[in-house]
C-alpha positions as CSV (number, residue, x, y, z in Angstrom):
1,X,48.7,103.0,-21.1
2,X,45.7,105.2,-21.6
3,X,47.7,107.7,-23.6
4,X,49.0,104.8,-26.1
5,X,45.5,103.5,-26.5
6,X,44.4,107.3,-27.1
7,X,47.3,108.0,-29.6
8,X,46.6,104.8,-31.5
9,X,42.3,105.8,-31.6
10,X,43.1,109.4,-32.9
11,X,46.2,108.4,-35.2
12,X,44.2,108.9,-38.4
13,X,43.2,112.1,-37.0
14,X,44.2,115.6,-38.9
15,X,43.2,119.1,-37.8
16,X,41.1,120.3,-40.0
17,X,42.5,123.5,-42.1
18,X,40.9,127.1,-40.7
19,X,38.5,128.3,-43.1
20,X,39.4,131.2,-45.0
21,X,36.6,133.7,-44.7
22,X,35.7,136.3,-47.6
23,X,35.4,139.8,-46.3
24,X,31.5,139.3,-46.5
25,X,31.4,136.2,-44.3
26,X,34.2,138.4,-42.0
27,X,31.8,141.4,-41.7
28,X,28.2,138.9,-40.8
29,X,30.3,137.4,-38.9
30,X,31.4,140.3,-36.8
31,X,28.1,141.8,-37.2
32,X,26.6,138.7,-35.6
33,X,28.4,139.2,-32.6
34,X,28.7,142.6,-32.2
35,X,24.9,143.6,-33.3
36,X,23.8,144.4,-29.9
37,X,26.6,146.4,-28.8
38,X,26.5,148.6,-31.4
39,X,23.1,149.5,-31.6
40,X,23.1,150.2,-27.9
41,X,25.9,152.2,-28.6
42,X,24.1,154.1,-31.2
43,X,20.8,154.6,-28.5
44,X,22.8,155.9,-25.9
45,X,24.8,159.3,-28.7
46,X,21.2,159.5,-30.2
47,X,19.5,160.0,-26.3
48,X,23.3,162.2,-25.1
49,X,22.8,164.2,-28.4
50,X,19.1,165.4,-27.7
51,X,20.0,165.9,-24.0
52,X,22.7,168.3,-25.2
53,X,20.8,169.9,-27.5
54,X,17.6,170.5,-25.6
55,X,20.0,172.0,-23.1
56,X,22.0,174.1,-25.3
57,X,18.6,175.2,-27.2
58,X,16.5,175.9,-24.0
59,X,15.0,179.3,-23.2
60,X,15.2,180.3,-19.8
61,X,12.2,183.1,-18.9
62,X,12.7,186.0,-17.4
63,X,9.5,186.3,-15.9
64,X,7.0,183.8,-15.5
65,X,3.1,184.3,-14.4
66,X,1.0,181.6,-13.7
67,X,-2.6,182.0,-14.6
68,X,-5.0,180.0,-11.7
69,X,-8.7,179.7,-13.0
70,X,-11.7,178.0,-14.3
71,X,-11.4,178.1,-17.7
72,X,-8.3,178.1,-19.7
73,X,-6.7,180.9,-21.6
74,X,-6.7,180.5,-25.2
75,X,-3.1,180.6,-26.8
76,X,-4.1,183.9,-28.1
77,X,-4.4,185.9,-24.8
78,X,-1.9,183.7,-23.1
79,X,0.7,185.0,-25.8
80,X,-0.9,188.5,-25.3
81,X,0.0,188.8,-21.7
82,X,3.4,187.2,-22.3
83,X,4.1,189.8,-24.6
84,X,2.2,192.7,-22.2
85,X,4.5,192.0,-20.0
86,X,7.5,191.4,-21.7
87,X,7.2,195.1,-23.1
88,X,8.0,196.5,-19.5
89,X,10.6,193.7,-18.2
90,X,14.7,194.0,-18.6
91,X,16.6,191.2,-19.9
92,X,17.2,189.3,-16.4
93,X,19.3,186.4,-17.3
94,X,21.1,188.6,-20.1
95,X,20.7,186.1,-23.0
96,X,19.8,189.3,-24.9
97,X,15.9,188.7,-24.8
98,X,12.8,189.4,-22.6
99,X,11.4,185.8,-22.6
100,X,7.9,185.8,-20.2
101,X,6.3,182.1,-19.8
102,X,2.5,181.9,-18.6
103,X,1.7,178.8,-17.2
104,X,-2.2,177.6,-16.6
105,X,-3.0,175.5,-13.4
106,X,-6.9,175.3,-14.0
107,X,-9.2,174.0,-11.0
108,X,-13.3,173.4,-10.6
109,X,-13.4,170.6,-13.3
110,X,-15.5,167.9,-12.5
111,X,-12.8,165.3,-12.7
112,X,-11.1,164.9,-9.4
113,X,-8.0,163.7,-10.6
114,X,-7.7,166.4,-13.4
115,X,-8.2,169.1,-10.1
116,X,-5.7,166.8,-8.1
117,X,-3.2,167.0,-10.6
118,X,-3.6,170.6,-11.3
119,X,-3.1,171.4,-7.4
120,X,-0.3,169.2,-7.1
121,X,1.6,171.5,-10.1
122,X,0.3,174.6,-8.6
123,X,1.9,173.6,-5.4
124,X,5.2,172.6,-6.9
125,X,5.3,175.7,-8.8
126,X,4.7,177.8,-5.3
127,X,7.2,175.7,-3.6
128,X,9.7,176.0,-6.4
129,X,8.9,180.0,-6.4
130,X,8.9,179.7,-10.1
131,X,6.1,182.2,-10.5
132,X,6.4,185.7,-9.4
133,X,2.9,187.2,-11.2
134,X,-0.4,185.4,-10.8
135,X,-3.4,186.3,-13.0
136,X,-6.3,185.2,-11.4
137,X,-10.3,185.2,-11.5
138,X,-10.8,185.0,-7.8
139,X,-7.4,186.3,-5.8
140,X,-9.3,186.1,-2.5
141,X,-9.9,182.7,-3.0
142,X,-6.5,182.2,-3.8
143,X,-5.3,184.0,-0.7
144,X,-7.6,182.3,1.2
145,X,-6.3,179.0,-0.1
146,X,-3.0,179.2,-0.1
147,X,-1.7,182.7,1.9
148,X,1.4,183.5,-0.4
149,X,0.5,187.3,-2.2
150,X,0.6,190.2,-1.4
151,X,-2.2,192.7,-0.5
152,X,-1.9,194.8,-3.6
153,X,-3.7,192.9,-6.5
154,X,-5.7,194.9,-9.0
155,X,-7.9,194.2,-12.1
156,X,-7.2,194.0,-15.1
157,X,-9.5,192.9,-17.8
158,X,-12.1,190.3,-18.2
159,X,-12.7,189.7,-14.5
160,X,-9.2,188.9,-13.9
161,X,-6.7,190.2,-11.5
162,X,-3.4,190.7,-11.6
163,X,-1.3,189.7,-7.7
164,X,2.6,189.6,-7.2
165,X,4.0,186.8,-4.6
166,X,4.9,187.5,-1.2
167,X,7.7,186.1,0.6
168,X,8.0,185.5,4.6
169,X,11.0,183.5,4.7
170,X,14.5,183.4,3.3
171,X,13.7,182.2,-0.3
172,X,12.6,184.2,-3.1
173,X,12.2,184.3,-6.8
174,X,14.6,184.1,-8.8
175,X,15.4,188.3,-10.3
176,X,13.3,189.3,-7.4
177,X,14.2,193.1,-7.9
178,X,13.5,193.1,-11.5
179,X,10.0,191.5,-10.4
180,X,9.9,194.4,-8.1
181,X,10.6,196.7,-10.5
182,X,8.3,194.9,-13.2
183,X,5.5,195.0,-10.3
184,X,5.9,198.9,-10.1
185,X,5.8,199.8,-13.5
186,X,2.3,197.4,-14.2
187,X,1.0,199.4,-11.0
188,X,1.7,202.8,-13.1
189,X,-0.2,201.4,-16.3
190,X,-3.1,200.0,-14.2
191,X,-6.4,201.2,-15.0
């Protein structure tokens, strides 16, 4: 009974045709539902396509030295020890270049967080044995502080010395025996 009394409400009742849509209203339409999806799509080549490119583009150093002091080197004499020493290295990696990276931990500033920070990369760069070389104002200080070079530091100019890492367990530097070899021709040129 309840299907005669609905068939007699609805029996003026026509579908109503679709609606055909122009191309226009077919694109806004699309684009209103697919807006988000494509735009995250777009994020996530943009952020894969730098990725590969900063890999693909990325210099690897042969050598790096790590300079610890009080005041910081000016880009000037940080690039003139890069290329010092780059003038008696070999090509390690063997991507055709002798690439050396300095890298500046300074300390005695009179922030506490700046000095905090600056240990706390110092440290990670020790632990990671990313630096071979250390050029340094005070290398007993160093020594004192953290007991990881060698005996054999010398000066070099401007009050700073020039230390190699030394090594009492299993890991090492990466190239170790070009560092060695590095280390033994600076000792030759040393004043």
């Amino acid at each position: 009974m309840a299907s005669e009394y609905l068939k007699w409400k609805y029996r003026d009742v026509r579908p109503e045709k679709p609606l055909e849509l122009t191309k226009k209203q077919r694109r806004q339409n699309w684009w209103h539902y697919h807006k988000w999806h494509v735009l995250i799509g777009v994020a996530v080549v943009l952020i894969g396509a730098d990725w590969g490119w900063n890999i693909l583009t990325r210099v690897t150093p042969d050598y790096q030295i790590a300079y610890v002091g009080s005041v910081p080197l000016s880009e000037g004499d940080g690039a003139s020890w890069e290329t010092q020493l780059a003038a008696f290295g070999t090509d390690c990696n063997g991507d055709g270049k002798v690439v050396v990276q300095l890298k500046q931990y300074l300390s005695s500033y009179e922030d506490a967080m700046y000095n905090a920070a600056a240990n706390v990369r110092l440290l990670a760069d020790l632990d990671g044995r990313e630096s071979y070389f250390f050029l340094l104002e005070d290398p007993e200080k160093f020594q004192a502080d953290y007991e990881v070079l060698e005996e054999d530091w010398f000066p070099v100019a401007d009050g700073l010395y020039l230390a190699r890492r030394a090594f009492w367990e299993d890991r090492t530097a990466e190239h170790m025996e070009e560092c060695g070899v590095l280390w033994a021709r600076l000792l030759e040129e040393a004043p």
